[in-house]
Structures are given as structure tokens and as C-alpha cells.
C-alpha positions as CSV (number, residue, x, y, z in Angstrom):
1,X,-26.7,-2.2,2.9
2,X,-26.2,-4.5,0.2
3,X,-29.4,-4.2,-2.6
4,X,-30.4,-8.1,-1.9
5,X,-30.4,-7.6,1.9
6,X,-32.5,-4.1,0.9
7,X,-35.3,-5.2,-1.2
8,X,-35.7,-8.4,0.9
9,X,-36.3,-6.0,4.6
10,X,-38.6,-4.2,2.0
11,X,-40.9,-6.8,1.0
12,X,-40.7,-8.5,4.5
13,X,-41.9,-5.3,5.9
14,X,-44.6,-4.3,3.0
15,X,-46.2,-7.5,3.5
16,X,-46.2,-7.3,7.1
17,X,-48.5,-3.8,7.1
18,X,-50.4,-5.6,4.6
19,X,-51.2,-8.4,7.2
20,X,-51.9,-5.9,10.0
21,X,-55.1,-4.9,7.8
22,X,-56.0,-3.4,4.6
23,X,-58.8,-1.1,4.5
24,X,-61.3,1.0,2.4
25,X,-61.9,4.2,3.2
26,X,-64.7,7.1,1.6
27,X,-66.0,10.3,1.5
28,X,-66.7,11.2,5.2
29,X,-69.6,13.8,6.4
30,X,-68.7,17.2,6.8
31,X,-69.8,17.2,10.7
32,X,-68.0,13.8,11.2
33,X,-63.9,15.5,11.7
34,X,-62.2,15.0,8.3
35,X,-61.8,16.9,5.7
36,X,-62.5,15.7,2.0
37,X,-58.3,15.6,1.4
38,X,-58.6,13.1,3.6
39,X,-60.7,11.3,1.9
40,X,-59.2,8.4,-0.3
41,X,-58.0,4.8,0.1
42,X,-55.4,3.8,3.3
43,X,-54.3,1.3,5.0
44,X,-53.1,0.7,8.4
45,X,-49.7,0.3,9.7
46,X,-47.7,0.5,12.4
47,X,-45.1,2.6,13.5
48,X,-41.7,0.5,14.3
49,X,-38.4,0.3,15.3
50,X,-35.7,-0.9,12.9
51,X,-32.8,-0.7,10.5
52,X,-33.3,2.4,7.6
53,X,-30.9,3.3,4.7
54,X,-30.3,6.7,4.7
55,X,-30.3,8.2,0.6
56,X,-30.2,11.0,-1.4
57,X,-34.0,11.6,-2.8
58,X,-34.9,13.6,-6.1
59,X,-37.8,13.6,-7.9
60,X,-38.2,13.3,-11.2
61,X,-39.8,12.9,-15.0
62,X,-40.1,9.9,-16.6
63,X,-38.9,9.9,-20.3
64,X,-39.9,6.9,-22.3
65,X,-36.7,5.3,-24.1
66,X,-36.0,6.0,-27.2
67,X,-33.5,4.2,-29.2
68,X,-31.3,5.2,-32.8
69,X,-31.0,2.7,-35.3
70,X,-27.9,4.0,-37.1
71,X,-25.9,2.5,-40.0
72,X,-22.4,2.3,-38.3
73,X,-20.1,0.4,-40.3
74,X,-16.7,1.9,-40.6
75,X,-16.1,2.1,-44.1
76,X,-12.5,3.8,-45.5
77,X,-12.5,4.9,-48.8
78,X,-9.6,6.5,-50.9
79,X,-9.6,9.5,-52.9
80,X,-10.1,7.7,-56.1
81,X,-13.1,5.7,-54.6
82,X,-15.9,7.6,-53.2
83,X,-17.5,6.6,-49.7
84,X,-19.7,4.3,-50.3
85,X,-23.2,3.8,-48.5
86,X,-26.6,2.0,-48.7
87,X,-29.5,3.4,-51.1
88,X,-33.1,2.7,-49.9
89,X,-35.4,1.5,-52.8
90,X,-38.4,1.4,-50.7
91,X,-39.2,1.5,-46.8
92,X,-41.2,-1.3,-45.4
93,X,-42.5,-0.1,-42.2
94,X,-44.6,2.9,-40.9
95,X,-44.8,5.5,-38.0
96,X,-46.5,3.6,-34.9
97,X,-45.4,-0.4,-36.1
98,X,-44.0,-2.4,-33.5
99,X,-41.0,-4.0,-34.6
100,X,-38.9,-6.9,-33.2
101,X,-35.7,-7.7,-33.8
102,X,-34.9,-8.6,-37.1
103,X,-38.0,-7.0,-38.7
104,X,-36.8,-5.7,-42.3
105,X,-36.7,-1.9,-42.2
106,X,-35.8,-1.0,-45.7
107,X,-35.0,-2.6,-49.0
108,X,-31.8,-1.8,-50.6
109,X,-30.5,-1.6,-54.2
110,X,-28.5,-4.6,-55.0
111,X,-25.9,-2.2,-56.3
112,X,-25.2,-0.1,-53.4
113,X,-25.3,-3.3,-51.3
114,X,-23.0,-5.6,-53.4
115,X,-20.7,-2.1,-53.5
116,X,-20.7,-1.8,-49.5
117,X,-19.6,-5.5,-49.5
118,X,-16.7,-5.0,-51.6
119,X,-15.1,-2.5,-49.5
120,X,-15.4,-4.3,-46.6
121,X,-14.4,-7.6,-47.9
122,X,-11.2,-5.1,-49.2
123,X,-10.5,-3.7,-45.8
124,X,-10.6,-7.3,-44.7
125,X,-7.6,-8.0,-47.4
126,X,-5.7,-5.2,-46.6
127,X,-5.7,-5.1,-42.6
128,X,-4.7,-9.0,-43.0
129,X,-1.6,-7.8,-45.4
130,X,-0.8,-5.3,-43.1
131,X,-0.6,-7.5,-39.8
132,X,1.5,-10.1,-41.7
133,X,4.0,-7.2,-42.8
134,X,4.1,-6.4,-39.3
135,X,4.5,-9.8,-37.9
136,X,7.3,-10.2,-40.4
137,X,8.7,-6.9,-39.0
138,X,8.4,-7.6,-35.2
139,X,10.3,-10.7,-35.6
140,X,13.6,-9.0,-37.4
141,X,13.4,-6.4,-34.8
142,X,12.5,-8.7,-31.6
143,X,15.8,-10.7,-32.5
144,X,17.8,-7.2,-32.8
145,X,16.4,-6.4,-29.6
146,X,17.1,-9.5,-28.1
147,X,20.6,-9.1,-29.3
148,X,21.1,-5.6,-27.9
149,X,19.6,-6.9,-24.6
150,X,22.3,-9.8,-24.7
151,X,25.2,-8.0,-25.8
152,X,24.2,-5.2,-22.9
153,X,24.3,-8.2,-20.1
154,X,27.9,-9.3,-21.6
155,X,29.7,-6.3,-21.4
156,X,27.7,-5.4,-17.8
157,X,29.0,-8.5,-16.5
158,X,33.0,-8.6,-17.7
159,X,33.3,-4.2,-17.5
160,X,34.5,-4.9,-13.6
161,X,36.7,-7.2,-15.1
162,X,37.7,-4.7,-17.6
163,X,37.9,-2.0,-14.8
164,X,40.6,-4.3,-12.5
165,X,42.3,-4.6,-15.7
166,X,42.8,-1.1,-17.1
167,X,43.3,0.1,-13.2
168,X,46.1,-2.6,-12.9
169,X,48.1,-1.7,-16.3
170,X,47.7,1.9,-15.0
171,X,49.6,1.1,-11.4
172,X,52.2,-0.7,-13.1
173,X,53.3,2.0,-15.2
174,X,53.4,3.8,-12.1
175,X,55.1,1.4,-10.3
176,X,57.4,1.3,-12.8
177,X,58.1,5.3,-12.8
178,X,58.3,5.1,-8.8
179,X,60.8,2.0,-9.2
180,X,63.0,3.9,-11.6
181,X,63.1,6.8,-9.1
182,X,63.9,5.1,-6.5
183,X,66.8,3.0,-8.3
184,X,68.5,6.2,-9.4
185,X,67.9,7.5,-5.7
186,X,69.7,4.3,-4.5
187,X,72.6,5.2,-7.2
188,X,73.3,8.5,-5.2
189,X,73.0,6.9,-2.2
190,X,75.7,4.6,-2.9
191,X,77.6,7.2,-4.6
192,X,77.5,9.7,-1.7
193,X,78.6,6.6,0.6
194,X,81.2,6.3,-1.6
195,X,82.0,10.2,-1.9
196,X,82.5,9.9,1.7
197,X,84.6,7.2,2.3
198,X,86.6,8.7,-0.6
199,X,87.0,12.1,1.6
200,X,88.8,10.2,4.4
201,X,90.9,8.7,2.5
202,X,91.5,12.1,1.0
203,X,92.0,13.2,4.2
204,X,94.7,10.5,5.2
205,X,96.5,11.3,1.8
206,X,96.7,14.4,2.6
207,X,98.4,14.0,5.9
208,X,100.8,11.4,4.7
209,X,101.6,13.7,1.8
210,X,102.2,16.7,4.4
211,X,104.2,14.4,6.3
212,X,106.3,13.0,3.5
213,X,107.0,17.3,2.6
214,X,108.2,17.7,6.0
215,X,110.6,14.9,6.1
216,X,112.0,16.5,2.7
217,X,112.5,19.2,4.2
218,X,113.8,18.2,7.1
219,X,116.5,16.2,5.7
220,X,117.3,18.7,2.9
221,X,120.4,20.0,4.5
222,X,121.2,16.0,4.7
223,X,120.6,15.2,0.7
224,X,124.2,14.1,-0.3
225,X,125.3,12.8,3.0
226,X,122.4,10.8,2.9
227,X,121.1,10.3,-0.5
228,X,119.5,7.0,-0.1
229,X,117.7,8.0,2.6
230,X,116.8,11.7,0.9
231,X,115.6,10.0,-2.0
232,X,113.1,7.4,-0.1
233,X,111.4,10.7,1.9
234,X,111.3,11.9,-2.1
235,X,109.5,8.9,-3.3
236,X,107.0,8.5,-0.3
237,X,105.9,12.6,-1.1
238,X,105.7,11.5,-4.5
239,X,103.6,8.5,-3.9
240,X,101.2,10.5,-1.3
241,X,100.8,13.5,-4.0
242,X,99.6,10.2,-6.6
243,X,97.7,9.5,-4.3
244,X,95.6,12.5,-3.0
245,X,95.8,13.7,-6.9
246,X,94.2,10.6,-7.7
247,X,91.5,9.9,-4.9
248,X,90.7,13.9,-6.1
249,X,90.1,12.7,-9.1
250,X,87.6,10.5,-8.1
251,X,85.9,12.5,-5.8
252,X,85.4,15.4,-9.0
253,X,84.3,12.5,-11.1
254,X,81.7,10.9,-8.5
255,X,80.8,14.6,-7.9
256,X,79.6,14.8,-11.1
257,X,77.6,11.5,-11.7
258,X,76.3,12.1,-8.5
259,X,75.2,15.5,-10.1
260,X,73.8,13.8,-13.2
261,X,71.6,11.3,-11.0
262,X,70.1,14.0,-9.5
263,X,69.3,15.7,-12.7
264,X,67.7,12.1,-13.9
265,X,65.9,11.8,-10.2
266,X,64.4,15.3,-11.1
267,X,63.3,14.5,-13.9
268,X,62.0,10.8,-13.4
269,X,60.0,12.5,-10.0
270,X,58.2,14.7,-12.6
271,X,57.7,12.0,-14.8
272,X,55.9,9.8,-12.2
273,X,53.7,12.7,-10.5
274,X,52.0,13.1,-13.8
275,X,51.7,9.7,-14.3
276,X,50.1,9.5,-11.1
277,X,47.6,12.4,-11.9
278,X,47.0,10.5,-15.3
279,X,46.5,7.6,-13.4
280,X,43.7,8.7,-11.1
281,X,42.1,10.6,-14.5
282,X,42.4,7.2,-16.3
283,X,40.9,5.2,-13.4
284,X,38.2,8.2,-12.7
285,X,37.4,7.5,-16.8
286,X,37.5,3.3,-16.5
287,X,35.3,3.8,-13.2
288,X,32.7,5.6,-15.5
289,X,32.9,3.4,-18.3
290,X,32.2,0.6,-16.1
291,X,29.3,2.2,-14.3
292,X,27.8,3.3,-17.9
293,X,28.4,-0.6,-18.8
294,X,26.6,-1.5,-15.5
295,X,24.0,1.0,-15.9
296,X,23.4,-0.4,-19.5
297,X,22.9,-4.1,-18.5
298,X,20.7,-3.1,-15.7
299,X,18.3,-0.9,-18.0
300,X,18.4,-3.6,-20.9
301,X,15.6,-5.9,-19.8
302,X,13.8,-2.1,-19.4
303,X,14.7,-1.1,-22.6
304,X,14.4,-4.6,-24.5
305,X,10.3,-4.4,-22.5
306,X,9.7,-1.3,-24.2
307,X,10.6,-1.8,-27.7
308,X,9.0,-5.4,-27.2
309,X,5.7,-3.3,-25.9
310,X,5.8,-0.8,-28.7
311,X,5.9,-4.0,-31.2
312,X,3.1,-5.9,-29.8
313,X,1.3,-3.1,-29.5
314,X,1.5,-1.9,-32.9
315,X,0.2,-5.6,-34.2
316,X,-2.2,-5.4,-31.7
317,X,-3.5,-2.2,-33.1
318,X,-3.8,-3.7,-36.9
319,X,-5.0,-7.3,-35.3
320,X,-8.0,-4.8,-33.9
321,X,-8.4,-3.3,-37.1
322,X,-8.6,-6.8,-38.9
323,X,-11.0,-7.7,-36.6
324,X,-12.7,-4.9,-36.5
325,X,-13.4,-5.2,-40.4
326,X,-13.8,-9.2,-40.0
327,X,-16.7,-7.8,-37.1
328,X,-18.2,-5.6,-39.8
329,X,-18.9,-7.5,-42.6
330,X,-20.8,-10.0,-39.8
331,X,-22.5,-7.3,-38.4
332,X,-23.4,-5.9,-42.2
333,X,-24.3,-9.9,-43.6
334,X,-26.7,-10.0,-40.0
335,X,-28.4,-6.6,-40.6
336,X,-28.9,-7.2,-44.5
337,X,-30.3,-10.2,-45.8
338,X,-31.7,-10.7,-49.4
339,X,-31.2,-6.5,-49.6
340,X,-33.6,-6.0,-46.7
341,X,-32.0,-4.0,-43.8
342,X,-33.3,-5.9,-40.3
343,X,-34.3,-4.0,-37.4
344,X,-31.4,-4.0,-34.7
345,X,-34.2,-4.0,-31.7
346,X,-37.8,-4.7,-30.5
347,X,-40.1,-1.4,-30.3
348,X,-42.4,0.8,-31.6
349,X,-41.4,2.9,-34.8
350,X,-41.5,6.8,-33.1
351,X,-39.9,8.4,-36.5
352,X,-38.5,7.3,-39.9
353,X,-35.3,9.6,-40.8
354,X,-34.9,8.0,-44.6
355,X,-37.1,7.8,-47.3
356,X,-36.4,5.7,-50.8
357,X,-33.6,7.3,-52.8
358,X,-31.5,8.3,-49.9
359,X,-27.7,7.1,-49.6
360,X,-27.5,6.2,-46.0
361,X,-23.9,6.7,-44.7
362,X,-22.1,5.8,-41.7
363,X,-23.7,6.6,-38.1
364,X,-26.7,8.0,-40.2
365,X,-29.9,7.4,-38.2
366,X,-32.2,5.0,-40.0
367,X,-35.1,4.9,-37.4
368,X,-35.9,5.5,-33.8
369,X,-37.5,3.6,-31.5
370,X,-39.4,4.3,-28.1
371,X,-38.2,1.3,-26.0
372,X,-40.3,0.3,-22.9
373,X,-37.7,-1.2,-21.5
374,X,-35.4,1.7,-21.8
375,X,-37.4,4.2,-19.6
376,X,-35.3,6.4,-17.4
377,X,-35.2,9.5,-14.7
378,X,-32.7,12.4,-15.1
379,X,-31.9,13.9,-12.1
380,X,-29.6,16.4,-10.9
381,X,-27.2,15.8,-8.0
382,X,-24.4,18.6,-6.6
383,X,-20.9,17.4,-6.9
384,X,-20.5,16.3,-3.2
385,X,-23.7,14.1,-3.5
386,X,-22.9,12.9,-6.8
387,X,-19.1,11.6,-4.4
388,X,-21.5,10.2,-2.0
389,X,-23.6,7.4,-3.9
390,X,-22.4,4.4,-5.3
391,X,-22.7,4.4,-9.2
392,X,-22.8,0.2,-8.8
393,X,-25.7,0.3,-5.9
394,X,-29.2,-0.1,-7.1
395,X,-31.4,3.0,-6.6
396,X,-34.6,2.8,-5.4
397,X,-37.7,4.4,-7.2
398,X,-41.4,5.4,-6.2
399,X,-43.6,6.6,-8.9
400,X,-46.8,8.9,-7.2
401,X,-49.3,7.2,-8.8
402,X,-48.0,4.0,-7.5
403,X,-47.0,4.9,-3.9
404,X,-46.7,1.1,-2.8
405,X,-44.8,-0.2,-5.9
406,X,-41.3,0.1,-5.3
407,X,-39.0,-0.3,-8.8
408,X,-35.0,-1.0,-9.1
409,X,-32.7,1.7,-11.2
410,X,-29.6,1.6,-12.2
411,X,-27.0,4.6,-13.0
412,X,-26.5,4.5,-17.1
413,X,-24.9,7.8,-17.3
414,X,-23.9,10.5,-15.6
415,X,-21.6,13.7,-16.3
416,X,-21.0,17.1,-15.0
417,X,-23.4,19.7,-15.9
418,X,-21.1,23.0,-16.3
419,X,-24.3,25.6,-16.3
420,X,-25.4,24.2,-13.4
421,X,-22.4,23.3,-12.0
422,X,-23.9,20.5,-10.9
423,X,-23.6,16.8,-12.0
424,X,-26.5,15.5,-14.1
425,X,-27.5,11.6,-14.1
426,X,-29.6,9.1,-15.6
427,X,-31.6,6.2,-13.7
428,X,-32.8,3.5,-16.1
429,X,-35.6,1.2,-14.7
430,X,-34.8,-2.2,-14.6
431,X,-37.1,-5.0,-15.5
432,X,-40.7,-4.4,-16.9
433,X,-43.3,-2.3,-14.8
434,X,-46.6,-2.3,-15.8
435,X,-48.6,0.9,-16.1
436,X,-45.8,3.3,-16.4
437,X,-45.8,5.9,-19.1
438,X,-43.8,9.3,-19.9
439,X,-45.8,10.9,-17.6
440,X,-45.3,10.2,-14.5
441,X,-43.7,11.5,-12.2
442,X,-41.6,9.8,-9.4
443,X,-38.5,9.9,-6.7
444,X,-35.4,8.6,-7.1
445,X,-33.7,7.5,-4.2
446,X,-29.5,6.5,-3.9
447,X,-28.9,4.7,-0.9
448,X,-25.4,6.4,0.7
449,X,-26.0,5.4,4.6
450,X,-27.2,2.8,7.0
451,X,-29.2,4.1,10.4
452,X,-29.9,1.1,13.5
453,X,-32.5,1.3,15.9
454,X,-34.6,4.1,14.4
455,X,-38.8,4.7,14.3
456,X,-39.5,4.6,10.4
457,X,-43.2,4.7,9.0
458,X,-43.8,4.1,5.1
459,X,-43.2,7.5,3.5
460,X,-46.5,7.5,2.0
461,X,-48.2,8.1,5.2
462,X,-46.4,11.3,5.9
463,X,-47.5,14.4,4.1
464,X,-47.0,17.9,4.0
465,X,-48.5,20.9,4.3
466,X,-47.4,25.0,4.6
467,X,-46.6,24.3,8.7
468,X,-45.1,21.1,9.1
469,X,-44.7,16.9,8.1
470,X,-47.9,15.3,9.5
471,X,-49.1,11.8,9.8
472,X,-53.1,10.5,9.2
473,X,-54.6,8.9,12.8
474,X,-57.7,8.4,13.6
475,X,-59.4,9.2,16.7
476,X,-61.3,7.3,19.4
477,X,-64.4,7.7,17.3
478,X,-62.4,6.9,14.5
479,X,-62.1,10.1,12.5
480,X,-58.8,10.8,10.4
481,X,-56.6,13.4,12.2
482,X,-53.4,14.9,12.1
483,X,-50.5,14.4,13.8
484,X,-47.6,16.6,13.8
485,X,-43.9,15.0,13.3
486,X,-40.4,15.4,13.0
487,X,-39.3,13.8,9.9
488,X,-35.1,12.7,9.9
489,X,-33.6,10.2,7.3
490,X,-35.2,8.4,4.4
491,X,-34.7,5.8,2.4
492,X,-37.2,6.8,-0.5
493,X,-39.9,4.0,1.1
494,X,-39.8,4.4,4.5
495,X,-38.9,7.9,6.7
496,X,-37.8,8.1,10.2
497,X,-39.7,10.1,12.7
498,X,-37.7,11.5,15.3
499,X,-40.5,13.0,17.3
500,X,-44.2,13.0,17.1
501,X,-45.2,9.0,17.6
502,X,-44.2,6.2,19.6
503,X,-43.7,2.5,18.6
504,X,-46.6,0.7,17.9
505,X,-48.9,3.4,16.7
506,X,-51.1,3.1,13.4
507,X,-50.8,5.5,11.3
508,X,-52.7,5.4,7.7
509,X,-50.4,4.8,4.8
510,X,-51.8,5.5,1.0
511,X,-52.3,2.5,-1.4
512,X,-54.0,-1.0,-0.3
């Protein structure tokens, strides 16, 4: 339920039992059916149907507020120039004095104030060198940056190029071994094309030379008788042994460049294997350089971001600290005027921590205030209700002595409580309420659940005793009784009874 919706249902519904009737009620006889705890001031309201919040109740002490007035001024000092800090000449207020804001606490010496001054008005000077230095040193090293990044997109967009490039001087010097190895194979192709055509006409030497011997020989007998004839058989054996002698010749000699190309194919096939492992080692090593070029322009705008980052954030750093120091010579000219230290806030004076001759220091406590306006409830809550309740929500609380007043609180602090193991938070009341003080007591109620359609009475009108929850009714001769209930959910004002009374019947509620 959102806290507007809330507090408007509550008022709707306080000032509807109000309506119904508001009564007075005494001291009854003894003989006359109630008992004296009965006796007190009521008023009449009627059971009904409705929407409740569920919450988480805990009741509580109420501490006053208390508030430090500190001296906290951040002042540096070197080792040659002790800290500084403010002497008190004389204190101008007492234990009990309300204060406002502004309300001189202490006068100062003029020495330890003008002294103060000066360092801040030097921190001032030197956190303002500083963030010029720096700004002067971002620049220079933004534009490197921006160069890196540039030169990284440059090389990330030509290193394919470079890749196709490398890759395709590569192939051609293994084209070229390839080429050269099969030119010399073509060689000894030819050559043993040629080595065979040589080895028929070998062959047909051969035979005519074989036939040339036989018709010498066959005519040997005939020589003188027939010279002329004797000597052409002579000449054409003569002209076939040229012959085969000569196309023998060529074979040997084809033989062995035929051998030699081979020898060179050998070798050249070697040669080109290894240039085709260096080849796939060379493009394995280009394919990497590209993809570490890629890589690189992909990551610059990353890594230009960062260095950016870690400048900026480094001037940011000494643009806080400059105005951080700017912030404290403000605060220090607001807080002392004409060497009187003002109050920082509106209160009553609880305790004075300084007296005149003390060097107050930074975060040293000058004063404390109680602050009615800073009145809160410490409750404990275990870790899975602490999960439950919504820190931003608006929590509802009842004080005893004020059971129809209903007060806002909000969640200031809260933290886990490692003895108890249990998480301990602080409920500030919002807004001024009359009448409170440090002691009273009261419940604090976070709202963590919504309930339709229940029967809810105010929760002042149930009490308790060693049996059971109970309601006040009164009789048909109108004597206050009890009335046994079941008590379910509760918002911290109203309680749902799940058994006991039907709609529409009055029960007495406490408080007019």
C-alpha cells in the first residue's frame, strides 16, 4: 500500500469511530460486573470489514536526538608546518541554552583564526596548480591516445590488404618453382620422344648395315670380276656403319642430358616442396599478423576509453579536491564571523566538550545538542525481516501513552548487529509531535503486506492477558466484559480478528 493511500484509510477510519460516539467512562461499583482495570476512558467502535496492511511490529524506547557539533574542516599540513586548529578565548553559551542556528558558540583568537585561513586559502592555491598541471597533461596524452587509436584503425583496415599481398608474393614463388619443374619435365619428355624415335632409326641402321655386310660377303668371291659393283656394296656398309655409329652417338649423348634433367627435376621438386611448406608457415604467420592487426583496431576505441577514463578521472579527483577546499573556506567564513564560531543547528545545549585555551582540531566535538526533531526508535529486526520491509516505506508508530495518535518514521540507519546476529535499525520521527519525551515507550510498525476483505478493530481495543487476546463489550445492562478473540495480522493501528466477533459489533477502544 503506498504511505499516501495508508495514512488517508487511517484518518478516514479514525474519524469515522470518532463519529459513531465518544464516551466517558469511570470507576464502576464493585457489585456492578467490571473490574477497576476496566475502568478508564473508551470509546465506541465498530468492528468492520476491510483492507489491513500487514507489518512487522516492535516496540521500543524513545531516545531524544542528540546532535555533534564538530569542527570538520580538512586541513593538510606538511611536516615543516604544524596542523593547525582554532583556540577558544572564551565560551559564550551555557549547559541547558537553547541555541538556533547561527548563535555564536565560542570566541576565537584572532591568531589561530587568521592561521586556519591561510592554509585553507593555500590548499585552494595548490589544488588549482595541480588541476591545471593535469589539464596540461591530459591534453598531450589525449592526443597520443587519439593517435594510437588512429594509427590502430589504419593498419586494422589495410592488414587484409597486406595479407592478399604477402599470400600472393608467396604463390608466385611457388608458382615459379612448380613452373621450373615442370619445364625441365617437359625437356625429358621431349628428349625421351626423341630417344625413341632415335632407337628406330637405330634399328633401321642397323638392318641396312647388316644388309650391306651380307652383300659384301656375298659378292666377295666376285671382287675383281666385279669391282665396280664390289666396291658400291663396300660403300653402302660403310655409309650404314656412319650411320648407326652416329645415331649411337646421339642416343649416348641424349642419354645423358636426359640423365642430367632428371638430376635438375630432383632437385627443383625438393626445392618447391619446401617452398610450399614455407609457404603455408608464411601464410599461417601473415594470417596472424593480420588477425593481431584486426584485433588491435577492434580493441582501440576500448583501449583509447580507458586511458581517456583514467585521465578524466584523475582531474576529476583534484577538481574535487579544489572544490572541496573552495567548499571549506565557505563553510569556515559561514561558521566564523568576527572570531565568533556560530552554531551549526537549533537546540538545547546538552554538554560543552571545550573550554577557553583549547586548540580545537579537525572532527573535534565542540558541543552537543538534544534535537527534538531528531527523536528516534532503535529496534532490532532478524535478517529475513530486515529483507522483508522496505527501507523507502514510511513506518508507522504508536506511542502508549498516546494510543490514538498515530506518527510517521523513517529508516535513518540500519546495519547488522554481529552479537546478535540480528540487524539493528533506527526509526526517526518525522515532523514535530507534541508531548513526546525520552521516555516513552512505543511500537514501531514496517508495513511488508497488504490483506482484502478482513475484520480489523483498532488495536487499542484488544488487550492481553496470561490466557488469551480479549476485547472490552459491554453487556445488556451495560457492564464492560470480555470477549475472547483470535488476533491474525496487524498493521500497528488496527488488528484483524479472525474469530471471536462479527461485523458490526462495538467494541471499546482506549483514547477519546
Amino acid at each position: 500500500m503506498k504511505r499516501s493511500h495508508f495514512f488517508m484509510t487511517v484518518m478516514t477510519v479514525a474519524g469515522t469511530g470518532a463519529v459513531i460516539s465518544a464516551m466517558l467512562f469511570c470507576f464502576y461499583q464493585n457489585n456492578g460486573g467490571s473490574d477497576r482495570e476496566d475502568a478508564g476512558i473508551y470509546r465506541d467502535t465498530a468492528a468492520r470489514y476491510g483492507t489491513l496492511t500487514a507489518g512487522i511490529t516492535r516496540t521500543a524506547q524513545l531516545s531524544p536526538g542528540m546532535t555533534r557539533q564538530t569542527f570538520d574542516l580538512d586541513i593538510e599540513s606538511s611536516a615543516e608546518v604544524p596542523s593547525p586548529g582554532l583556540q577558544v578565548e572564551e565560551v559564550l553559551v551555557s549547559t541547558g541554552q537553547k541555541v538556533q542556528k547561527g548563535t555564536p558558540l565560542f570566541r576565537l583568537t584572532a591568531d589561530s583564526v587568521q592561521g586556519v585561513r591561510a592554509v585553507l586559502q593555500k590548499n585552494i592555491l595548490e589544488t588549482s596548480r595541480e588541476c591545471e598541471l593535469l589539464e596540461t597533461v591530459q591534453e598531450k596524452l589525449r592526443l597520443q591516445a587519439s593517435q594510437a587509436y588512429d594509427s590502430a584503425v589504419v593498419d586494422g583496415k589495410y592488414a587484409g590488404a597486406v595479407y592478399s599481398s604477402r599470400c600472393d608474393a608467396l604463390q608466385k614463388k611457388a608458382d615459379d618453382a612448380k613452373e621450373a619443374v615442370d619445364r625441365r619435365q617437359d625437356q625429358v619428355n621431349e628428349h625421351l620422344l626423341e630417344l625413341t624415335r632415335l632407337q628406330q632409326e637405330l634399328v633401321k641402321a642397323q638392318k641396312y648395315l647388316k644388309d650391306a655386310e651380307t652383300a659384301v660377303n656375298e659378292n666377295y668371291s666376285e671382287r675383281y670380276q666385279n669391282a665396280y659393283y664390289y666396291a658400291v656394296y663396300e660403300n653402302t656398309r660403310e655409309t650404314a656403319r656412319q650411320m648407326a655409329a652416329r645415331i649411337e652417338d646421339q642416343i649416348e649423348s641424349l642419354t645423358e642430358k636426359n640423365e642430367a634433367l632428371l638430376y635438375e627435376i630432383d632437385e627443383a621438386t625438393r626445392a618447391y616442396h619446401q617452398i610450399v611448406q614455407d609457404l603455408e608457415r608464411e601464410k599461417l604467420a601473415a594470417k596472424m599478423a593480420q588477425d593481431t592487426e584486426i584485433y588491435d583496431s577492434k580493441t582501440a576505441s576500448e583501449r583509447y576509453d580507458i586511458q581517456i577514463s583514467s585521465l578524466d578521472s584523475s582531474l576529476q579527483e583534484a577538481e574535487g579536491r579544489y572544490q572541496s577546499a573552495l567548499q571549506d573556506i565557505r563553510t569556515f567564513d559561514a561558521r566564523i564571523v568576527r572570531g565568533q564560531l556560530l552554531s551549526g543547528y537549533d537546540g538545547v545545549i546538552a554538554e560543552i566538550t571545550v573550554e577557553a585555551g583549547d586548540i580545537v582540531g579537525t572532527n573535534d566535538t565542540l558541543v552537543t545538542l538534544y534535537d527534538r526533531d531528531a527523536a528516534a526508535m532503535e529496534v532490532l529486526l532478524s535478517e529475513e525481516e530486515y529483507s522483508d520491509i522496505d527501507q523507502n516505506e514510511t513506518a508507522v508508530i504508536m506511542f502508549s501513552e498516546y494510543p490514538d495518535r498515530i506518527c510517521e518514521g523513517k529508516i535513518t540507519s540500519a546495519g547488522i548487529d554481529p552479537a546478535k546476529a540480528c540487524c539493528r535499525v533506527t526509526v526517526t520521527i518525522q515532523g514535530e509531535v507534541p508531548g513526546i519525551c525520552g521516555e516513552m515507550a512505543g511500537d514501531v510498525t514496517f508495513l511488508t503486506d497488504e490483506a482484502k476483505e478482513v475484520l480489523y478493530v483498532p488495536r487499542s481495543a484488544v488487550c492481553t492477558d496470561d490466557q488469551q487476546p480479549y476485547v472490552r463489550m459491554r453487556d445488556k445492562k451495560g457492564n464492560i466484559v470480555k470477549k475472547r478473540v483470535m488476533t491474525g495480522i496487524s498493521d500497528g493501528i488496527y488488528v484483524e480478528i479472525v474469530k471471536g466477533i462479527s461485523e458490526g459489533d462495538i467494541v471499546l477502544a482506549a483514547g477519546v
